[in-house]
C-alpha positions in Angstrom: -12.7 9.5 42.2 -13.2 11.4 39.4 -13.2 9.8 35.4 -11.0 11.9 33.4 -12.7 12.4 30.1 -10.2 11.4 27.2 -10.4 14.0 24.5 -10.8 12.4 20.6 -8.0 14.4 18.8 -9.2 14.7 15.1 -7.1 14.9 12.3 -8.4 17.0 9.3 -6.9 15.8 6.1 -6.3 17.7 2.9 -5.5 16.3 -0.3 -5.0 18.4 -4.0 -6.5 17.5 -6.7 -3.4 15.7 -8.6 -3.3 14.0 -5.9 -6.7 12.7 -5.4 -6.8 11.5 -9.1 -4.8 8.5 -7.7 -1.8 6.2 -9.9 -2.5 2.8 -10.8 -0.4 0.3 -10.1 -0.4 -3.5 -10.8 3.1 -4.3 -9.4 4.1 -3.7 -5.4 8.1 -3.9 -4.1 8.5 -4.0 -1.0 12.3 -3.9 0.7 13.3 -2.7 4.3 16.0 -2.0 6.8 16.2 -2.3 10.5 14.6 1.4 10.3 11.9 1.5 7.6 10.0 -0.1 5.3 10.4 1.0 1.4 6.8 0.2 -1.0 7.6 0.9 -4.4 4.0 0.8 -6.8 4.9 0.0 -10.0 2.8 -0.1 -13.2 3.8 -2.8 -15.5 2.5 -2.7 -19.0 2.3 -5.6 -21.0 5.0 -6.3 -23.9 6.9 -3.9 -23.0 9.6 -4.9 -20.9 10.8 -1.5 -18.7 8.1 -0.1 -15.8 8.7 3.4 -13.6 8.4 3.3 -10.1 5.2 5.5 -10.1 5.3 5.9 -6.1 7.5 5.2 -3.0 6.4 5.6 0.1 8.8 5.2 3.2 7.7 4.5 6.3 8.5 3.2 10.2 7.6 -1.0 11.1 5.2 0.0 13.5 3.2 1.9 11.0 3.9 -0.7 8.3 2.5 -3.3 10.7 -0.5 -1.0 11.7 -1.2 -0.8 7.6 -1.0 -4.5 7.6 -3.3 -5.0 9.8 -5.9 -2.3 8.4 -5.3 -4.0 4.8 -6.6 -7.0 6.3 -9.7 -5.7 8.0 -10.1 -4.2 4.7 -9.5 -7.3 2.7 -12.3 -9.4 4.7 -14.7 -6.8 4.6 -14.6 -6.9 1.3 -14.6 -9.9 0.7 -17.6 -10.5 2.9 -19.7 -7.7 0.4 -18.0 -8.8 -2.8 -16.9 -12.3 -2.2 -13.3 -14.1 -2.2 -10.3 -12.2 -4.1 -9.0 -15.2 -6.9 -5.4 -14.9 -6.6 -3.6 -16.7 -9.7 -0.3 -18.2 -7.7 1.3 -19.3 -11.0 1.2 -15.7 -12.8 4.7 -15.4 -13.7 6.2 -12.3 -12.9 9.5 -11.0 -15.0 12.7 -10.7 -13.2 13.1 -7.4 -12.0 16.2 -5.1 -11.8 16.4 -1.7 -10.5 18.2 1.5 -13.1 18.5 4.9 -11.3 
């Protein structure tokens, strides 16, 4: 019986330079459907009491789940270079409302 040799399909990525600059954001929303997933990145500045969603990205549950799961293999390598993410669970966040 002959082993059927599985062939790595690569994926080449391009990205522009805009692009590749990145958009900070210190605020994630994240909604969903029985379809998708909707993350909206947010930058919030302080005193001032309106934000733009900078970002949206829509996506499938299986990928969302597949992200999850990468953001936490992240998370605890980095955490094993840098040490433990502090995460201040009383930082009160403003009530937010959504104007189109």
């Amino acid at each position: 019986m002959e082993q059927q040799e599985k062939k790595e399909q690569q994926i080449q990525i391009e990205i522009d330079d805009i692009t590749a600059q990145g958009i900070y954001s210190n605020l994630a929303i994240i909604s969903h459907s029985p379809d998708e997933f909707i993350l909206d990145f947010v930058f919030i500045q302080p005193q001032i009491p309106k934000a733009k969603v900078r970002a949206r990205i829509i996506t499938s549950p299986q990928h969302i789940k597949r992200f999850l799961n990468a953001l936490e293999d992240n998370i605890k390598k980095y955490e094993e270079k840098f040490g433990k993410i502090k995460v201040d669970n009383e930082q009160k966040i403003p009530k937010i409302g959504f104007v189109h």
